[in-house]
N, C-alpha and C positions, 0 to 999 in steps of 0.2 A: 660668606662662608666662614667655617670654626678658623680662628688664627691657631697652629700649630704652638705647642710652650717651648719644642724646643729650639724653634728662632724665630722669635716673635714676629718679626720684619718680614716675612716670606708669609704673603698672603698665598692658599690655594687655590688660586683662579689662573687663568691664563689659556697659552695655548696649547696647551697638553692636553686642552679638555675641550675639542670642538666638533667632534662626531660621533656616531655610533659607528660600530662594524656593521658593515654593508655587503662585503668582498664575498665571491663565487670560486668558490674554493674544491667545485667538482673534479677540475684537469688534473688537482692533485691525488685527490681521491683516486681518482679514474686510474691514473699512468703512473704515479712516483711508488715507489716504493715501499714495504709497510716500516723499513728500518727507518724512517723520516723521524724527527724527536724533537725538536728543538719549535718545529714550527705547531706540536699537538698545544704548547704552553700558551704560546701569541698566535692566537687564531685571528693573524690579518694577513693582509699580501702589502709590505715595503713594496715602495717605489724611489727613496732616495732618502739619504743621510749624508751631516754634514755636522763635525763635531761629535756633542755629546748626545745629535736629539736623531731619531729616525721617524721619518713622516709614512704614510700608508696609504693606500688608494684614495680613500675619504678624506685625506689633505689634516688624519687627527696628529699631531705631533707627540713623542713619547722621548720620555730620557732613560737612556742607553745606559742601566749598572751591569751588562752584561760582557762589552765591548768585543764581540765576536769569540765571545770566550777567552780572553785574554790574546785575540790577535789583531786587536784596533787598539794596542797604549795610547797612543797618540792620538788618538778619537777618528770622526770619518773623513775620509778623502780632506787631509794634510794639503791647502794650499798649495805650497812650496815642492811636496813631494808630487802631487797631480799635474806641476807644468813642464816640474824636470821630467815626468812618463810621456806627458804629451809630447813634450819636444824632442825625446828622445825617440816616441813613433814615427812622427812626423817627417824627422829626419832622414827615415828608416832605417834605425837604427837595429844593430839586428836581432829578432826576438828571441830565436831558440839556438842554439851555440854549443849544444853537448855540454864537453868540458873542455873546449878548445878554447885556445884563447881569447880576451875581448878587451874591447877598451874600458868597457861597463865592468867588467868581473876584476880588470886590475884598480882604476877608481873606486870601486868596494873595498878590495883587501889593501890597497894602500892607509884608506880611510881608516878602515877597521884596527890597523897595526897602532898607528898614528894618537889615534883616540881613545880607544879602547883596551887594546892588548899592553900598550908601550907604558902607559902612566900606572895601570896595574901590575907590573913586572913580569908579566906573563908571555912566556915565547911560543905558546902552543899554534899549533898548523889548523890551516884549517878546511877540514875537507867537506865540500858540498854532498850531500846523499841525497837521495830523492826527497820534492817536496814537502813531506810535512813530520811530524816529530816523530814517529813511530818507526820512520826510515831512518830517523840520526838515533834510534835508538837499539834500532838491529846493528847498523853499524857496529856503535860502541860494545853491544853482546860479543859480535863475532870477532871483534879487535881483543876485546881481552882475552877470549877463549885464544887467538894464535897468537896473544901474546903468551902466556902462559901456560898453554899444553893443556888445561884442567875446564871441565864444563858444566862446573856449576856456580850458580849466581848467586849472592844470597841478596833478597828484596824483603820489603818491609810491609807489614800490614797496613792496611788503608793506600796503598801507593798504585798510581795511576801511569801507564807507563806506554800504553799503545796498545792499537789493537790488529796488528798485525801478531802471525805467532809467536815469537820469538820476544816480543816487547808483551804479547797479549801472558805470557807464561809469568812474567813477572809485577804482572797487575793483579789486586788483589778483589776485585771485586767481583760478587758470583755471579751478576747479571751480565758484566761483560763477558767473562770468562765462557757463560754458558752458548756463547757465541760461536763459541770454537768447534761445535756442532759435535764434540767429544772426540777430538780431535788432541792427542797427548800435547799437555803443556809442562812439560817437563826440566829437568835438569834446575831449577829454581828453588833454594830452599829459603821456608817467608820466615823470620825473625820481628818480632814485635818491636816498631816505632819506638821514638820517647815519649813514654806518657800513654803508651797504648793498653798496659797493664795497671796504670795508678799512676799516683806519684809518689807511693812507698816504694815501689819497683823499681828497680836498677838496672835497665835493659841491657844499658853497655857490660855489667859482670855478667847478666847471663848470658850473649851473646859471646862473649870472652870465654866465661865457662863452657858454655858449648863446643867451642872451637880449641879448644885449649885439649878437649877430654879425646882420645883419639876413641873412645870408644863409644862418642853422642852419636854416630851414624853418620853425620853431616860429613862429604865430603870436602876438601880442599880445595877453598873456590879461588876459584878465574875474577872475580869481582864482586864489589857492593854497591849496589845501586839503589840510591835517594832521593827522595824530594825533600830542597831546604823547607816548604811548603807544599803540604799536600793538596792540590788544588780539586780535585776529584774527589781527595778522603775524608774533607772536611775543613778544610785547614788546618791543620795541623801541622803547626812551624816548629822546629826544629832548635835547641840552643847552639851558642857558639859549642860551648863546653862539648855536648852528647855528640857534633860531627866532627870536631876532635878527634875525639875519640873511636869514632868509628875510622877516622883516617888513620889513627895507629894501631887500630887492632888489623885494617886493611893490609900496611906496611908489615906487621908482626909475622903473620901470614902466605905474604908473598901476593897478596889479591891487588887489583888493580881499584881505585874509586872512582867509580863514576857518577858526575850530579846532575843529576839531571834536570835541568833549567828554563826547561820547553816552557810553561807557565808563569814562573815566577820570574825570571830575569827580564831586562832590557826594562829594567826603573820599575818594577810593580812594588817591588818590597823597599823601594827609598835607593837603592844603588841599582849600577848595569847590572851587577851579578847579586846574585839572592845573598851568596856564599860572602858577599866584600867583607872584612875586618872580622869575617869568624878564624882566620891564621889558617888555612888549608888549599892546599894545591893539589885540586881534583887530576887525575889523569887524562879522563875524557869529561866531556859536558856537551851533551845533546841540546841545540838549540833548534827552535823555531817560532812558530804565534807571532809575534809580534817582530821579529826580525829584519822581517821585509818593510816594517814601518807602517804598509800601506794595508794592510788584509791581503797580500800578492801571497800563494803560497811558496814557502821558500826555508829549507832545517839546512843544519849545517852540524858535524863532530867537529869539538876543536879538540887535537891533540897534543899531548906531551911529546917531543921531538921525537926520544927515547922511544916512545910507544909507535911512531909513526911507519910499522915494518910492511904496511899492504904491497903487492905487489901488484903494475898498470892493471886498469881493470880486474880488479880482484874482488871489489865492491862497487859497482855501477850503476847505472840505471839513466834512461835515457833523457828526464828532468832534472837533472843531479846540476844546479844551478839556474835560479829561473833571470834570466837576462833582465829583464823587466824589473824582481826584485831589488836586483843590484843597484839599479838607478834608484831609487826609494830610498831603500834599505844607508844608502850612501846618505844620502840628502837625510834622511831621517836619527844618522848619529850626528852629522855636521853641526844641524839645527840645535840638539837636546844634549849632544855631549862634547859640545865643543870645549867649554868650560863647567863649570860646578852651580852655574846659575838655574839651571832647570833641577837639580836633584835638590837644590836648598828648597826648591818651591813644595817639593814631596811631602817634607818633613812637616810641614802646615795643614795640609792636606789631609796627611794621613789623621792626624789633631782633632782635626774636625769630624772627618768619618768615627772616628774612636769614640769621641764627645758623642755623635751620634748617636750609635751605635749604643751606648750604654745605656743612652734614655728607650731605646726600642727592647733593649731585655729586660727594663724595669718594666714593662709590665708583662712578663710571661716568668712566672714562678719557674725559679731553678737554671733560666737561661745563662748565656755567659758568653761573653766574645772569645772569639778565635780566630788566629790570622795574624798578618806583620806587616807594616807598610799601607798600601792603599791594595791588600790583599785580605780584608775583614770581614766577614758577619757574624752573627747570631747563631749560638748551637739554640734551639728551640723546644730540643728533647720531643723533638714527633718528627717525625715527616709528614704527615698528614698535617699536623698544624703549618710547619714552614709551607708546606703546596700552598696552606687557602690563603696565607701570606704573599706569595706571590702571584695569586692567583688574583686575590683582591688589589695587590697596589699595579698590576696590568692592567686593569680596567681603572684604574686612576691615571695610568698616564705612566707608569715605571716598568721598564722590562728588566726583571730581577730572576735570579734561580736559584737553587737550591745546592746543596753539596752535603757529601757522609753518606756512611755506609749506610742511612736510615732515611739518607734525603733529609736531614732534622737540618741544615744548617742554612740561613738564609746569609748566601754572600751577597758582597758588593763587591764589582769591577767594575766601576767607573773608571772612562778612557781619565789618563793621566793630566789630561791637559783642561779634565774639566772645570770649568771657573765655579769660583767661589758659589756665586746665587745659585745656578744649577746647582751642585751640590746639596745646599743646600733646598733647593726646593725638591729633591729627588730623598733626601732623608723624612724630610716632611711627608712627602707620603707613602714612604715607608711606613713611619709613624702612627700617619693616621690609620694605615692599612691591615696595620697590626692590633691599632687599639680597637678595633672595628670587630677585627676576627674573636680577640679575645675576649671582648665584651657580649658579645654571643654563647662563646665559651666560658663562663664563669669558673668553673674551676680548674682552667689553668692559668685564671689570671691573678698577678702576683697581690698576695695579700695587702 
C-alpha cells in the first residue's frame, strides 16, 4: 500500500483493516430511539475496547480520535483503574450512597485536595450534582442567580453548555436549541466569542460597551459563562489575554464567572484545568467527561467558599455522586497527576498532532487549524466536505467527527495516553482520507 509523506515509517496496513461490516442493526432500528446520533456515523455494533483502539463484532479494529467525546482522556478501560472497580465490587463495596457519607467519596476528595486543588492554590468546595455536565451546569446557573439576586447570564456564541433547559438556554446552537420543543429559553443574553466577529473586532470593548451603556437593554447579570475551548463550536480556544478580561469586566459588574471545563479540563489542552497559567480565578467551574477517569458517568461544581451559600438539599438529585466514579476518578488523578511526568508527555503530543494536522489542511484550499493542546482539527470550510472526511477515514479504520456551527471542522480527540505509533498511524489516515475526498473534489483542493 501508498506509504503516507507525512510519517514515512507508518506503513497503512495492519489491523484496523481486517473485515467488512457485517452487524444486524434492525433492534436498533426497531426499539432505540430516533434521538440516537453518534451511532448513524459508525454504522457497526462495538464489542469491546482497550486503550486507543475499539474492536466490533467482525473482530475489525479501529483507533478511537473520538474518545467518548472527551470522556475516555485516559483511553479504554484503564488497567489500574478496572481493578481498583473490580475490587471495590467485589468487595462489596457500596454502589449507590446518595450523598452520604463513604470511604470511596472521602479517598476521592482527599486525593482531589491533595493533587489537584492544593498545588494549584485553589480552595473551592466541591459539590457533586447529578451525573453528567448539564447538571454541574444548572447547578452553577442557579448558584449564581442566588448568589446574586439577578437572572440573567450572559453566554457566548458558538458555546455548548447542556441540554437540559436551563444549560440548553445558554448553548448556542439552533439544532440543539430546536430541541426544546419551543419551550422558552430565556433569561440568557449571547455576546460574541473572541474572534467570532474577526480579528479586527474587539469583543471585550464591546461587551464592556454594552454593559457599560445602562441604556443597551442587557440586564445586570448574575454570570458569564465560557468555554476555554469551544468543544461543540468548533474549537475555538480562547487567549489568556480575552478571559482576563472577561474576568474583570465580570468583577466590574458584580457577575459571578463561570468556566466551564466539562470538555476541555482534566489534561486535554496540556494542564488539569484548560484555564492553568491564563491568571484567573473562576467562581464556579462545572466538571465532568473525563472526571471519573473511567467513562463512569460522574460532573461535579467546584466552588469559591464565598459563593458556597446552598442550603441541605437545596440542589439534589438522587445520582449526585456516582460511588463507583470515585474509585476511578481517585485512581485516575493518583496515576496521571501525581507529579508533572504525564502533562510533560502532552506537550509532544500535542507537536505531533499540530505537525499533523497542518499537513491534512495543506491540501483543502483555505483550511486552517483550530484548537489547543491535544484538543485540535481542521476548520475545512464545509461540513459536507469534513462528513465525507470522516466518513472516508471510518471506513479506513479511524472513528473521527466533526465540530462548528457548520459541522466544517474535523477534530481529533485522541485518548491522552495514546502512544506515539497510534498516533501516528490514526493521522495517516486521516491523511490519506482527506487526500482521497479532495481529490475527487478538485476544486477545493488546495492549489
Amino acid at each position: 500500500m501508498q506509504r503516507s509523506p507525512l510519517f514515512p515509517q507508518m506503513i497503512l496496513e495492519g489491523p484496523v483493516m481486517t473485515s467488512v461490516k457485517t452487524a444486524d442493526f434492525s433492534i436498533f432500528s426497531r426499539r432505540e430511539s430516533e434521538a440516537r446520533s453518534y451511532c448513524r456515523s459508525f454504522e457497526t455494533t462495538f464489542v469491546s475496547a482497550s486503550g486507543s483502539m475499539m474492536t466490533d463484532a467482525n473482530g475489525r479494529r479501529y483507533i478511537d480520535f473520538l474518545s467518548g467525546c472527551l470522556s475516555l482522556n485516559y483511553g479504554h478501560n484503564d488497567p489500574d483503574m478496572k481493578q481498583a472497580l473490580v475490587d471495590h465490587i467485589t468487595a462489596d463495596g457500596v454502589a449507590h450512597g446518595l450523598d452520604m457519607y463513604t470511604d470511596t467519596k472521602a479517598r476521592f476528595l482527599e486525593t482531589f485536595e491533595r493533587l489537584i486543588l492544593a498545588p494549584r492554590g485553589m480552595d473551592h468546595r466541591v459539590m457533586m450534582t447529578g451525573p453528567t455536565g448539564t447538571n454541574a451546569v444548572e447547578a452553577a446557573i442557579k448558584l449564581a442567580r442566588k448568589v446574586t439576586g439577578r437572572r440573567n447570564v450572559i453566554a457566548f456564541t458558538n458555546g455548548f453548555h447542556g441540554m437540559t433547559l436551563g444549560a440548553l438556554a445558554c448553548t448556542g446552537n439552533a439544532g440543539k436549541r430546536d430541541g426544546a420543543g419551543g419551550a422558552a429559553l430565556s433569561d440568557v443574553t449571547r455576546m460574541p466569542y473572541e474572534g467570532a466577529l474577526g480579528d479586527d473586532v474587539d469583543t471585550l470593548a464591546m461587551l464592556e460597551a454594552m454593559l457599560d451603556n445602562p441604556s443597551s437593554g442587557i440586564d445586570a447579570p448574575a454570570a458569564f459563562i465560557l468555554e476555554p475551548v469551544q468543544g461543540e463550536g468548533g474549537l475555538n480556544a480562547a487567549s489568556g489575554n480575552w478571559m482576563r478580561g472577561i474576568e474583570r469586566i465580570a468583577r466590574k459588574h458584580g457577575a459571578l464567572l463561570i468556566v466551564d471545563d466539562i470538555q476541555a479540563g482534566c489534561g486535554r489542552t496540556g494542564t488539569f484545568f484548560s484555564f492553568e497559567d491564563m491568571g484567573i480565578t473562576p467562581d464556579l467551574i462545572p466538571m465532568a467527561k473525563s472526571l471519573s477517569g473511567f467513562g463512569l458517568p460522574f460532573a461535579a461544581l467546584l466552588i469559591r467558599p464565598e459563593r458556597d451559600i446552598w442550603k441541605p438539599a437545596e440542589h439534589n438529585g438522587t445520582f449526585r455522586g456516582n460511588t463507583h466514579a470515585f474509585v476511578t476518578a481517585r485512581v485516575a488523578i493518583e496515576k496521571f497527576w501525581s507529579d508533572n511526568s504525564f502533562a510533560e508527555t502532552l506537550s509532544a503530543k500535542a507537536a505531533m498532532l499540530e505537525e499533523g494536522l497542518r499537513t491534512v489542511a495543506s491540501l483543502v484550499e483555505g483550511a486552517e487549524l483550530k484548537g489547543r493542546g491535544l484538543m485540535q482539527g481542521v476548520d475545512v470550510r464545509s461540513g459536507d466536505l469534513a462528513a465525507e472526511i470522516c466518513a472516508r477515514a471510518f471506513d479506513k479504520g479511524l472513528i473521527i467527527e466533526t465540530s462548528g456551527a457548520y459541522d466544517e471542522v474535523v477534530k481529533v480527540l485522541a485518548p491522552l495516553t495514546t502512544s506515539d505509533e497510534v498516533m501516528r498511524h490514526g493521522l495517516n489516515i486521516l491523511l490519506d482520507a482527506t487526500r482521497e475526498v479532495v481529490t475527487a473534489k478538485p476544486a477545493m483542493a488546495a492549489e
